[in-house]
MARTORLO-642212 format. One record per residue: residue number from 1; residue in three letters; x, y, z of N, C-alpha, C, O in turn. Coordinates in pm, whole numbers. Layout:
<recs>
+-----+------+--------+--------+--------+--------+--------+--------+--------+--------+--------+--------+--------+--------+
!  nr ! rest !    n.x !    n.y !    n.z !   ca.x !   ca.y !   ca.z !    c.x !    c.y !    c.z !    o.x !    o.y !    o.z !
+-----+------+--------+--------+--------+--------+--------+--------+--------+--------+--------+--------+--------+--------+
! NUM !  ALA !      X !      Y !      Z !      X !      Y !      Z !      X !      Y !      Z !      X !      Y !      Z !
...
+-----+------+--------+--------+--------+--------+--------+--------+--------+--------+--------+--------+--------+--------+
</recs>
This chain:
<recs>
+-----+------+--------+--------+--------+--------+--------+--------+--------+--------+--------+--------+--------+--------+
!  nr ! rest !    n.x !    n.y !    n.z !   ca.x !   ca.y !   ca.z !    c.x !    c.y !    c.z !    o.x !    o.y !    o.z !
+-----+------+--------+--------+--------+--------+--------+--------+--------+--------+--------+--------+--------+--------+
!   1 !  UNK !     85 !   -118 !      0 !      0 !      0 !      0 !     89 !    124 !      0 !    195 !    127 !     63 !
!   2 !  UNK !     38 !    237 !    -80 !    125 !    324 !   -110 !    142 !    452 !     35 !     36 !    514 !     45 !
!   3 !  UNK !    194 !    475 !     86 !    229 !    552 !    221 !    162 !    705 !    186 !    178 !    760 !     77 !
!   4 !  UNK !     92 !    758 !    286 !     10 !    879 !    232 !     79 !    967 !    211 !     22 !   1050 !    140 !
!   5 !  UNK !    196 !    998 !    242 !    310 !   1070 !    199 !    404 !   1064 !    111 !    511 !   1126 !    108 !
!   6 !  UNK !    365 !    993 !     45 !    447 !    920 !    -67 !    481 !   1014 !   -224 !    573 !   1017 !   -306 !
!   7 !  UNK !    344 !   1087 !   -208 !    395 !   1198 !   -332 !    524 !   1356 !   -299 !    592 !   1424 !   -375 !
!   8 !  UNK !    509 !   1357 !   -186 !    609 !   1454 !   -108 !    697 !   1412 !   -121 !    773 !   1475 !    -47 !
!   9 !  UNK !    777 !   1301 !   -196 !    923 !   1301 !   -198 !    989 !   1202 !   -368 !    925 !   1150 !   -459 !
!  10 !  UNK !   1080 !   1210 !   -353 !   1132 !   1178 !   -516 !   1136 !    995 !   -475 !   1071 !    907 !   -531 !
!  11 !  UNK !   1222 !    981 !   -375 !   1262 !    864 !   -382 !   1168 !    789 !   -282 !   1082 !    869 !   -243 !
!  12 !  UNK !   1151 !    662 !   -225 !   1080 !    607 !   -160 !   1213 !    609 !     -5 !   1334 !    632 !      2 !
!  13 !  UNK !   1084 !    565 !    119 !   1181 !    567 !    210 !   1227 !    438 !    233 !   1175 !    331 !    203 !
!  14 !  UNK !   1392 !    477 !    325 !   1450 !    364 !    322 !   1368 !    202 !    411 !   1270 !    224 !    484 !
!  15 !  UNK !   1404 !     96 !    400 !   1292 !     10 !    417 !   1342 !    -15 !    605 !   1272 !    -80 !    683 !
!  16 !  UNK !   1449 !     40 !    637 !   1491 !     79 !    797 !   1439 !    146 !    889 !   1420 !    118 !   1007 !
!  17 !  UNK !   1418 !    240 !    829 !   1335 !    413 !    848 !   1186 !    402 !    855 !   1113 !    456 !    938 !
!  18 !  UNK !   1143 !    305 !    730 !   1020 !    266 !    722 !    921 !    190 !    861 !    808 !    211 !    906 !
!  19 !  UNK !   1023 !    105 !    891 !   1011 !    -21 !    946 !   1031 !     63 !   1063 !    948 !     55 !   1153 !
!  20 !  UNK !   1111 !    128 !   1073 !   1094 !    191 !   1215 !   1007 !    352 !   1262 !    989 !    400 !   1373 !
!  21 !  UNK !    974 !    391 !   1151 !    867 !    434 !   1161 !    677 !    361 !   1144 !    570 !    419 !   1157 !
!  22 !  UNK !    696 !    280 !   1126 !    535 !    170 !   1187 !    526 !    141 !   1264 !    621 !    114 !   1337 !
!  23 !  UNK !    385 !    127 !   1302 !    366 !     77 !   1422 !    244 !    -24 !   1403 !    181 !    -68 !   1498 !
!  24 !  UNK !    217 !    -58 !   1264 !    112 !   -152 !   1263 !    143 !   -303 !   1337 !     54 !   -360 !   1400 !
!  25 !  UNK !    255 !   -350 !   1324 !    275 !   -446 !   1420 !    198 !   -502 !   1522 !    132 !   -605 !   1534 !
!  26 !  UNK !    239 !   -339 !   1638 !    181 !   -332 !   1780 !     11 !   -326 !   1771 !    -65 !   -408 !   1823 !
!  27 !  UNK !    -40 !   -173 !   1666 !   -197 !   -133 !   1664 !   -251 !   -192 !   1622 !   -370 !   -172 !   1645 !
!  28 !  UNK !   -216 !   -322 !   1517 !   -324 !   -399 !   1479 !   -384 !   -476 !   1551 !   -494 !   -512 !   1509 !
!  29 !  UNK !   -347 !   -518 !   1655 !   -464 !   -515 !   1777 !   -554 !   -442 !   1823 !   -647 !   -485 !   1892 !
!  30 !  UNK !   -531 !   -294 !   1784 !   -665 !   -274 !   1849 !   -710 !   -195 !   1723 !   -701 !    -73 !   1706 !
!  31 !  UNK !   -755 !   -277 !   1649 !   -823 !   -241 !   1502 !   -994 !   -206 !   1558 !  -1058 !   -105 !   1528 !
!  32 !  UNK !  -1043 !   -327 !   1651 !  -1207 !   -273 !   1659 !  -1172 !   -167 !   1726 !  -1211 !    -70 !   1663 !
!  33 !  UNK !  -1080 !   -112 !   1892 !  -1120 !     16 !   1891 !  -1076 !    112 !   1796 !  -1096 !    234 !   1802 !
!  34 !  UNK !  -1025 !     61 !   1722 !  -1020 !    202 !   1602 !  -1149 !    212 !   1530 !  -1218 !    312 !   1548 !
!  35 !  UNK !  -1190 !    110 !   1445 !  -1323 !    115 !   1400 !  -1444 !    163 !   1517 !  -1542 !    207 !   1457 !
!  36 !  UNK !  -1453 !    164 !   1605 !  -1572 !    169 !   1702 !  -1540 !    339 !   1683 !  -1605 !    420 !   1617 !
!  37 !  UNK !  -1406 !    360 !   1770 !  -1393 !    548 !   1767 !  -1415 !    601 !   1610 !  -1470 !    709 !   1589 !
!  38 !  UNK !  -1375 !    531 !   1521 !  -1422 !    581 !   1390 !  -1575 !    601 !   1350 !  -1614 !    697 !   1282 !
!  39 !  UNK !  -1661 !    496 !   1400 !  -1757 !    537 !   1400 !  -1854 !    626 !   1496 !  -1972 !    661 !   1485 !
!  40 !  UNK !  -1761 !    646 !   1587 !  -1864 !    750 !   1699 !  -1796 !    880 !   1635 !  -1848 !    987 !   1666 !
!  41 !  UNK !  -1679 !    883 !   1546 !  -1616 !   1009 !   1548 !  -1735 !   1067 !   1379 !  -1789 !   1178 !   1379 !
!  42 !  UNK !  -1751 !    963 !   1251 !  -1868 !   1024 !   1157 !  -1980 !   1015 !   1238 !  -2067 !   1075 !   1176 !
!  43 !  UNK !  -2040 !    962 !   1371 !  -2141 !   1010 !   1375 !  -2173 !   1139 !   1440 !  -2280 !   1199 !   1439 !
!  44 !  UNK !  -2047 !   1175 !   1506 !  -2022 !   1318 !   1519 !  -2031 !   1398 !   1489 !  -2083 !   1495 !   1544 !
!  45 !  UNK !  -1973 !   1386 !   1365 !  -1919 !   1489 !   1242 !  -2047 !   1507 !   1179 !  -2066 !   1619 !   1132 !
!  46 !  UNK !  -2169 !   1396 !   1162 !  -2294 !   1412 !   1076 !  -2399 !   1481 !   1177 !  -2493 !   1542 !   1126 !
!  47 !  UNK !  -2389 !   1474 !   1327 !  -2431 !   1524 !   1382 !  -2416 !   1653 !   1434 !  -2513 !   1715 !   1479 !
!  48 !  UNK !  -2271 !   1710 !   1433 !  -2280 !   1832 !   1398 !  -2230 !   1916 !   1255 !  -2154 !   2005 !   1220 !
!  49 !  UNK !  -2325 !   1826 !   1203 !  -2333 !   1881 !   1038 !  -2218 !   1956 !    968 !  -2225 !   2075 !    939 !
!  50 !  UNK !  -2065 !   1845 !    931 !  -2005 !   1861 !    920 !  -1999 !   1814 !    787 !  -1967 !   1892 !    698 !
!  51 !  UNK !  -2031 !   1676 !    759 !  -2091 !   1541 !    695 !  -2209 !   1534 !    666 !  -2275 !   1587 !    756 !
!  52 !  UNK !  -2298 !   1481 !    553 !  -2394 !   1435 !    527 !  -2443 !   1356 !    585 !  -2350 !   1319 !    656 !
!  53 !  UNK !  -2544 !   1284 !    617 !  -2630 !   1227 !    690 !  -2545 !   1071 !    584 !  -2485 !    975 !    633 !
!  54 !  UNK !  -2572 !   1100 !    433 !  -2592 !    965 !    357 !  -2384 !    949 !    350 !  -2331 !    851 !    297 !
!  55 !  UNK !  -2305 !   1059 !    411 !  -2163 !    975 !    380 !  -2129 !    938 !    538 !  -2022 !    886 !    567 !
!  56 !  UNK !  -2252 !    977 !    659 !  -2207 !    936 !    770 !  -2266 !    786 !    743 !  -2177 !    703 !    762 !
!  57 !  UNK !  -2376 !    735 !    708 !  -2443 !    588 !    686 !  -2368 !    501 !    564 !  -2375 !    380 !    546 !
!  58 !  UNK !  -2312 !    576 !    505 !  -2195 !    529 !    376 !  -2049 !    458 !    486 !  -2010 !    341 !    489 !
!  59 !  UNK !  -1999 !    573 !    563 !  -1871 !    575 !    674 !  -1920 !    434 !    715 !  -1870 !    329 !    675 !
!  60 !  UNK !  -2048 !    449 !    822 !  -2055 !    376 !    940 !  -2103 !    230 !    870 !  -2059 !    133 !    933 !
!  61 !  UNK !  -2178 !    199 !    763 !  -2141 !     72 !    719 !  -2072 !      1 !    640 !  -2099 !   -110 !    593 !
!  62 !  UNK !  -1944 !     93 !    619 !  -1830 !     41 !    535 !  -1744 !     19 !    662 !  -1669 !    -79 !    670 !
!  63 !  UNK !  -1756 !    109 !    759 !  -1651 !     46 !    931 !  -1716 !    -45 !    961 !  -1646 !   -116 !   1033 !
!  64 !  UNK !  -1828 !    -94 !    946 !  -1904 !   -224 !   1020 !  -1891 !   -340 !    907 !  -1941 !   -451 !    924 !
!  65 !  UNK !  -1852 !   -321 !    845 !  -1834 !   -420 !    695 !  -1691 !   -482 !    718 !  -1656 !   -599 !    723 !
!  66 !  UNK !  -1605 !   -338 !    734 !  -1455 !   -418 !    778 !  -1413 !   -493 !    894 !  -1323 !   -577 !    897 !
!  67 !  UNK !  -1490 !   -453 !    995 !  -1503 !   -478 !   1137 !  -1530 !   -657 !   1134 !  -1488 !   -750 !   1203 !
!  68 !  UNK !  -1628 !   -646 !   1013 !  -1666 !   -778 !   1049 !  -1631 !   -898 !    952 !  -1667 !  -1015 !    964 !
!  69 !  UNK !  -1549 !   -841 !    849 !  -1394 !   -888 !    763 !  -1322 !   -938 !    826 !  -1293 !  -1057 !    817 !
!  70 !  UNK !  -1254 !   -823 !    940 !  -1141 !   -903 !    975 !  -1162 !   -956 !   1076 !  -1057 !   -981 !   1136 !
!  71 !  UNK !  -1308 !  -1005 !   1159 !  -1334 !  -1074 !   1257 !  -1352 !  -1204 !   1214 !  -1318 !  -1300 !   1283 !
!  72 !  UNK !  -1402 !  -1213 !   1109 !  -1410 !  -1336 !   1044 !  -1336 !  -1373 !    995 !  -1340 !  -1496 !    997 !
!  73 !  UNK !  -1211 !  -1311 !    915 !  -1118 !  -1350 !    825 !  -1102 !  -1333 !    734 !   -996 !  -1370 !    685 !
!  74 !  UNK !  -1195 !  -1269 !    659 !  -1188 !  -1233 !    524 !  -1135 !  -1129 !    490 !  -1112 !  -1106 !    371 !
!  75 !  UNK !  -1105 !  -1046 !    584 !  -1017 !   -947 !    551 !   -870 !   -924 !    616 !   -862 !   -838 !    704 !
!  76 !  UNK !   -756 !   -993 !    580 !   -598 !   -949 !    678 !   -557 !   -834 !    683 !   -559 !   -764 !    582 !
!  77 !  UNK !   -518 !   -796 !    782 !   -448 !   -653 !    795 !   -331 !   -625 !    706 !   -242 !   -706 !    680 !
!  78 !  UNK !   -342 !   -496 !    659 !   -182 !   -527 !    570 !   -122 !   -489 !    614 !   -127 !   -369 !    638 !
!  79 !  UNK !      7 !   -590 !    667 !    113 !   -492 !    795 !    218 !   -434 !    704 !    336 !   -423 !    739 !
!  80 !  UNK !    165 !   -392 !    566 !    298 !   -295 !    438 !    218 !   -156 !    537 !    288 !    -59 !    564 !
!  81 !  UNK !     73 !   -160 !    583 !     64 !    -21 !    621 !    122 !     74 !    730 !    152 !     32 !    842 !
!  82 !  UNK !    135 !    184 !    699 !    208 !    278 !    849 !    146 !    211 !   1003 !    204 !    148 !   1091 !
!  83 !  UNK !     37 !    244 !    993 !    -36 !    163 !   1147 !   -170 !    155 !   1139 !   -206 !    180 !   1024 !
!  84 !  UNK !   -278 !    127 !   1225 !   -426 !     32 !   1169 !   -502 !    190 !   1151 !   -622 !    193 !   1129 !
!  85 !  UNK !   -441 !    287 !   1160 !   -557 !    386 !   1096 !   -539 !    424 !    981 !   -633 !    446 !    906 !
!  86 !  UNK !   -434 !    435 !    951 !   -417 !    392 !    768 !   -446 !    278 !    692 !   -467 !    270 !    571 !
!  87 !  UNK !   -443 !    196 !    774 !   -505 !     36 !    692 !   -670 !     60 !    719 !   -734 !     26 !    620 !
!  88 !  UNK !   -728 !     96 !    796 !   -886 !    125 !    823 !   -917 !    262 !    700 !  -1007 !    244 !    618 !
!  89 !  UNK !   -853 !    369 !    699 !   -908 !    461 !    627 !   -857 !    409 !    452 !   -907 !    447 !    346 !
!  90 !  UNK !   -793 !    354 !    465 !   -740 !    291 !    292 !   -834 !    203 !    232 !   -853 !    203 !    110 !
!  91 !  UNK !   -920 !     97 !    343 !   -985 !     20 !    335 !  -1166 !     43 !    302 !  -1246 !    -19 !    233 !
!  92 !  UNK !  -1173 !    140 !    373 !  -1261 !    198 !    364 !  -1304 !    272 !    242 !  -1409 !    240 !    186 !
!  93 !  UNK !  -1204 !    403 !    181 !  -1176 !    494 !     68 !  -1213 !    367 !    -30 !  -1293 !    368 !   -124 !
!  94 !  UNK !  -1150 !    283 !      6 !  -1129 !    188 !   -152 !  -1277 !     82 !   -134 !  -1306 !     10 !   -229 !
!  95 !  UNK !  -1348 !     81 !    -31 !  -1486 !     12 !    -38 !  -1597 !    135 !    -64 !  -1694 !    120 !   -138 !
!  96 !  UNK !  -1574 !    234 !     -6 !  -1713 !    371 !    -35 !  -1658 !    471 !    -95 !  -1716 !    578 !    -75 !
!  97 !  UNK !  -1549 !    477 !   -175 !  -1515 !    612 !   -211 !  -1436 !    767 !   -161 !  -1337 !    768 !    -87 !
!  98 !  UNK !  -1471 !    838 !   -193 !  -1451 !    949 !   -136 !  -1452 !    979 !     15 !  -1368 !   1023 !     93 !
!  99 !  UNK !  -1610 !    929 !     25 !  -1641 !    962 !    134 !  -1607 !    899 !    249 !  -1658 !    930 !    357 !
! 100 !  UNK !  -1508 !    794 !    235 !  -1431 !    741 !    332 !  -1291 !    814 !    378 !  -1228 !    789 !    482 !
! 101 !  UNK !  -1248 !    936 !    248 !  -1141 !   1051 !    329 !  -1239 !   1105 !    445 !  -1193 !   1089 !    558 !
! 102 !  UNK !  -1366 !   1166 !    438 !  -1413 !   1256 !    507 !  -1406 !   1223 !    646 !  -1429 !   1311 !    729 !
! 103 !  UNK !  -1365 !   1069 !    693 !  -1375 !   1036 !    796 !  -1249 !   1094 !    876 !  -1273 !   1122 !    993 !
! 104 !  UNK !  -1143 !   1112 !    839 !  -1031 !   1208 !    926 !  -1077 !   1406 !    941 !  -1030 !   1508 !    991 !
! 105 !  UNK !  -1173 !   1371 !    874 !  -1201 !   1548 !    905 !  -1192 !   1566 !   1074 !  -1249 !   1483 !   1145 !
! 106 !  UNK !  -1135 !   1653 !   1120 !  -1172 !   1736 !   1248 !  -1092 !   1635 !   1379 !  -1126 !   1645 !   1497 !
! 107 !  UNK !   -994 !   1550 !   1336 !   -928 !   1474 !   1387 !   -772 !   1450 !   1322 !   -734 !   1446 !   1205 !
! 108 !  UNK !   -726 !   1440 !   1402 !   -553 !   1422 !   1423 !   -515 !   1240 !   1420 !   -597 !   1150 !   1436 !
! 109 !  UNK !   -407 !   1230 !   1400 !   -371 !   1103 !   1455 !   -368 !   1036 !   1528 !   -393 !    916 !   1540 !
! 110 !  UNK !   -310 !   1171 !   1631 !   -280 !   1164 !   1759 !   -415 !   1127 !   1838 !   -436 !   1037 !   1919 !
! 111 !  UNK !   -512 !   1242 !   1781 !   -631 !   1171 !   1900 !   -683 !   1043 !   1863 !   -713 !    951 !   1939 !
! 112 !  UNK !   -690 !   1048 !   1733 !   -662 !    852 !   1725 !   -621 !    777 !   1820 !   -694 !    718 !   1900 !
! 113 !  UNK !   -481 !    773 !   1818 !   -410 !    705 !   1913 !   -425 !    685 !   2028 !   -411 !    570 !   2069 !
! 114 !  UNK !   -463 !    809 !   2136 !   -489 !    851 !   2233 !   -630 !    761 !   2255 !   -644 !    684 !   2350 !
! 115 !  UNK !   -720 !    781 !   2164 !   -828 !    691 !   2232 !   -854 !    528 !   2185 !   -948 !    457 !   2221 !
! 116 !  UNK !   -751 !    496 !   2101 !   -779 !    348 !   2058 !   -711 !    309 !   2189 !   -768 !    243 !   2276 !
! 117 !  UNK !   -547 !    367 !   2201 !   -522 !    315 !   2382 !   -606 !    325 !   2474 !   -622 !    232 !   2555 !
! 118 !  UNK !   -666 !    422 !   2479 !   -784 !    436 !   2611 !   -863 !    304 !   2588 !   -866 !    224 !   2682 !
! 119 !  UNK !   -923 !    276 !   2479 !  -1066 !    179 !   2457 !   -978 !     93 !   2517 !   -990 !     69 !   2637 !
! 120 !  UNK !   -856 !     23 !   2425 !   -764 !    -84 !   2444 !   -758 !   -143 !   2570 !   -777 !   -260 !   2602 !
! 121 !  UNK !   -717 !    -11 !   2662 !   -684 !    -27 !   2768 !   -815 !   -109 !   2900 !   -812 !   -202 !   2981 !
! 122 !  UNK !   -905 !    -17 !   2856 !  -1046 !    -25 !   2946 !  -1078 !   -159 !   2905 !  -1129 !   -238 !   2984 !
! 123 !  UNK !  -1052 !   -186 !   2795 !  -1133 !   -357 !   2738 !  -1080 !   -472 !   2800 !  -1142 !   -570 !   2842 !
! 124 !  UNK !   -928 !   -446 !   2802 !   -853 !   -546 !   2852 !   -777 !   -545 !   2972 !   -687 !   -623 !   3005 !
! 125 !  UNK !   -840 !   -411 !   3054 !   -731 !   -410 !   3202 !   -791 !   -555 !   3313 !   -727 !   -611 !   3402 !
! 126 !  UNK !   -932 !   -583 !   3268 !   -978 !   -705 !   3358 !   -869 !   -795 !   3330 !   -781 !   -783 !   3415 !
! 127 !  UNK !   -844 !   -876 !   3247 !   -754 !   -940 !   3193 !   -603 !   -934 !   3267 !   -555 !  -1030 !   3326 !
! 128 !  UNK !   -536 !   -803 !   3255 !   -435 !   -773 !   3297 !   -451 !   -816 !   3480 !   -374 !   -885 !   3546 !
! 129 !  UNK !   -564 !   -755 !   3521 !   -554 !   -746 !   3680 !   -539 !   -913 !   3701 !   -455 !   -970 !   3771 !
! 130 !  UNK !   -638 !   -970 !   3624 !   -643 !  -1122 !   3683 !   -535 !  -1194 !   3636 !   -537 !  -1315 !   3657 !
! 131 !  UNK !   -416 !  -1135 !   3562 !   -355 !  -1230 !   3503 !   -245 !  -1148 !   3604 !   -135 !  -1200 !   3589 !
! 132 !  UNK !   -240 !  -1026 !   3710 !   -173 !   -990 !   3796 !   -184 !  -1036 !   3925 !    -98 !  -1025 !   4012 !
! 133 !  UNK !   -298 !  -1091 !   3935 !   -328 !  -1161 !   4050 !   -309 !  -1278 !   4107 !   -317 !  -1309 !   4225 !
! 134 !  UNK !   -271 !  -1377 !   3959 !   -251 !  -1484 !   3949 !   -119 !  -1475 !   3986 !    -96 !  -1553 !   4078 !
! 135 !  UNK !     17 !  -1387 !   3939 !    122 !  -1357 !   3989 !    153 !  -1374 !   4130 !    229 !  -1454 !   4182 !
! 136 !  UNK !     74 !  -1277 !   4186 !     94 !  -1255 !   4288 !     65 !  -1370 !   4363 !    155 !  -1416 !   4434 !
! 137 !  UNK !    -48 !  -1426 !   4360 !    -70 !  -1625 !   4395 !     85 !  -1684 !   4403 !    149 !  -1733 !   4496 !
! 138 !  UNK !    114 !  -1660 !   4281 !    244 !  -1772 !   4247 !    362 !  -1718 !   4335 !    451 !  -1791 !   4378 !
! 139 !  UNK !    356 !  -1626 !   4350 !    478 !  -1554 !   4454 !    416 !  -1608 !   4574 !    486 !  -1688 !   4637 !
! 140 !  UNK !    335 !  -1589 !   4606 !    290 !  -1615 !   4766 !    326 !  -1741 !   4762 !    423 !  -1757 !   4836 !
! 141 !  UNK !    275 !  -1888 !   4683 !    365 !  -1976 !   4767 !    475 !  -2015 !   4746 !    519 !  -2111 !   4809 !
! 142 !  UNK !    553 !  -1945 !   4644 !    703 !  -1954 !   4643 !    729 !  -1900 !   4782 !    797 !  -1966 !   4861 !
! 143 !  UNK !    676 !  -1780 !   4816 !    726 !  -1740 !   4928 !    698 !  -1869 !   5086 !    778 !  -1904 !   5173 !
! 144 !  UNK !    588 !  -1898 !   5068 !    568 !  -1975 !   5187 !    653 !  -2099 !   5182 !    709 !  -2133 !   5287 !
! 145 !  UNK !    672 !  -2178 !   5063 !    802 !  -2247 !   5020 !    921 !  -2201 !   5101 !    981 !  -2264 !   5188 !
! 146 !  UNK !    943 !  -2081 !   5057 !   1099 !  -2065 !   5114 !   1095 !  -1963 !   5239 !   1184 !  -1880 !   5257 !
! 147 !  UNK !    971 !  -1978 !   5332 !   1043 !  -1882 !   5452 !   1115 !  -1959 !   5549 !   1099 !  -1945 !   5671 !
! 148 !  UNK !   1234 !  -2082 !   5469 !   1296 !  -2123 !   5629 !   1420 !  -2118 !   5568 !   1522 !  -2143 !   5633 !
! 149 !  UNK !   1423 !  -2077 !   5410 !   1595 !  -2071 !   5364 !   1609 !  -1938 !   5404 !   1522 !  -1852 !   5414 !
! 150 !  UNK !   1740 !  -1930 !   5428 !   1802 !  -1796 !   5482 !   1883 !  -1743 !   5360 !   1962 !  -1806 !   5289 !
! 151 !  UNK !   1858 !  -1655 !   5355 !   1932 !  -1559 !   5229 !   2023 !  -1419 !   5258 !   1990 !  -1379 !   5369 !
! 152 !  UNK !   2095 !  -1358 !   5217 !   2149 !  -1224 !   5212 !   2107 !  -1108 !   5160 !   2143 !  -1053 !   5056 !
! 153 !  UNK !   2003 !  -1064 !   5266 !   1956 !   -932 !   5191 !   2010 !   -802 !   5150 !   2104 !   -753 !   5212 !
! 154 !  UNK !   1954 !   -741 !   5045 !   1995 !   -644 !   4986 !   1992 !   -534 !   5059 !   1948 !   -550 !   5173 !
! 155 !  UNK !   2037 !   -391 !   5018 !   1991 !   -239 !   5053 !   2090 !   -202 !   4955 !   2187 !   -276 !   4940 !
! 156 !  UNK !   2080 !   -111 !   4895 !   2152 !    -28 !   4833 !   2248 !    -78 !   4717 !   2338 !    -10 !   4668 !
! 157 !  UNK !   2211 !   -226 !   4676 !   2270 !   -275 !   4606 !   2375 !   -365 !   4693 !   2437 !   -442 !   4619 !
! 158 !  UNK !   2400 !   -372 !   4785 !   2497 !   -404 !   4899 !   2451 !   -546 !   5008 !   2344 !   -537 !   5068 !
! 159 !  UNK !   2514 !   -638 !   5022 !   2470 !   -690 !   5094 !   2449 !   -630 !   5232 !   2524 !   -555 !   5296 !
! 160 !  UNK !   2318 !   -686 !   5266 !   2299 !   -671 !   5426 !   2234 !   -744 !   5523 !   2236 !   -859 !   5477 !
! 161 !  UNK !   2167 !   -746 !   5650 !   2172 !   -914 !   5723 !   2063 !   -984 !   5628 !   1978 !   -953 !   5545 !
! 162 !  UNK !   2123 !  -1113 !   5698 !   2030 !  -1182 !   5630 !   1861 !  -1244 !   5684 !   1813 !  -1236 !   5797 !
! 163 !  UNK !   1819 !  -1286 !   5599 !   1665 !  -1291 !   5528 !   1610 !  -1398 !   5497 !   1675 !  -1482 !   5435 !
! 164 !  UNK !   1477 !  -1421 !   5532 !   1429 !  -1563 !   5434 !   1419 !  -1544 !   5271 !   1397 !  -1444 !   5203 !
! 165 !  UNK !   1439 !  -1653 !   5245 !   1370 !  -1615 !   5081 !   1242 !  -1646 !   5057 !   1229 !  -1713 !   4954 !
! 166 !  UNK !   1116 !  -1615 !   5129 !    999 !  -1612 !   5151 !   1023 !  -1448 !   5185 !    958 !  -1383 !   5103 !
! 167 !  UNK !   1095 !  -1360 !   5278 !   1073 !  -1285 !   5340 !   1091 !  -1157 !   5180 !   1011 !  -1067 !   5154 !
! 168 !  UNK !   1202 !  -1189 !   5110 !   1274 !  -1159 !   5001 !   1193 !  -1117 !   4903 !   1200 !  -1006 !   4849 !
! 169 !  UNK !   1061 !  -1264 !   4860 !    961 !  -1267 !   4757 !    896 !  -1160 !   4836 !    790 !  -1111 !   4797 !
+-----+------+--------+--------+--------+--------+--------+--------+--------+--------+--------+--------+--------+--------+
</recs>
């Protein structure tokens, strides 16, 4: 896929530079909250009559079309793209037209970003806590395991008296 910046320069960029400027790698995980904020962001835009009524219902079922592509499979992410809001707005343009640019009107990248992490985050912190909790389980009976070995505790990088290695965990 051709990089949206791609007419701004003579030569193409180097494939180092490239590669380290993407981030589709990491964001293509959170492709539905991109599609979800994409669609609260045209129904925004049609609601404060920024957009047409018929390219916000054009937007919002060409994002629910892809949404449910690549949930199923029929559609792969293309990781040639910069990151999943260029693979979502490319995807889109090239299923409804035009009116799939209109969907970056009145928005940045950045707030992109900013709220696909937020959704990201909120969707999957249950996950995180319980899969932190479970940690903490596993330490506890390592620790009860070892509160009768005696160890050399730390401070300052330095040894100092010693410690269980229950006391340690």
């Amino acid at each position: 896929m051709e990089k949206m910046w791609a007419g701004r320069f003579a030569k193409s960029l180097d494939t180092k530079a490239d590669d380290f400027n993407s981030s589709i790698r990491f964001d293509c995980k959170m492709y539905k909250q991109d599609i979800i904020g994409s669609i609260a962001h045209a129904e925004m835009l049609c609601k404060q009559r920024i957009i047409t009524k018929e390219d916000c219902d054009a937007i919002v079922d060409g994002l629910s079309s892809i949404l449910a592509d690549i949930d199923s499979g029929a559609l792969a992410i293309d990781m040639g793209c910069e990151d999943i809001h260029m693979f979502v707005e490319a995807e889109l343009t090239k299923r409804i037209g035009d009116a799939g640019k209109r969907l970056h009107t009145a928005r940045s990248r950045n707030d992109q970003v900013a709220l696909d992490i937020r959704m990201y985050l909120r969707d999957n912190s249950s996950d995180v806590i319980a899969l932190l909790k479970e940690l903490i389980d596993a330490i506890l009976v390592k620790a009860e395991e070892g509160k009768a070995a005696i160890v050399p505790g730390y401070t300052h990088l330095q040894r100092a008296q010693p410690i269980t290695f229950g006391h340690h965990l």
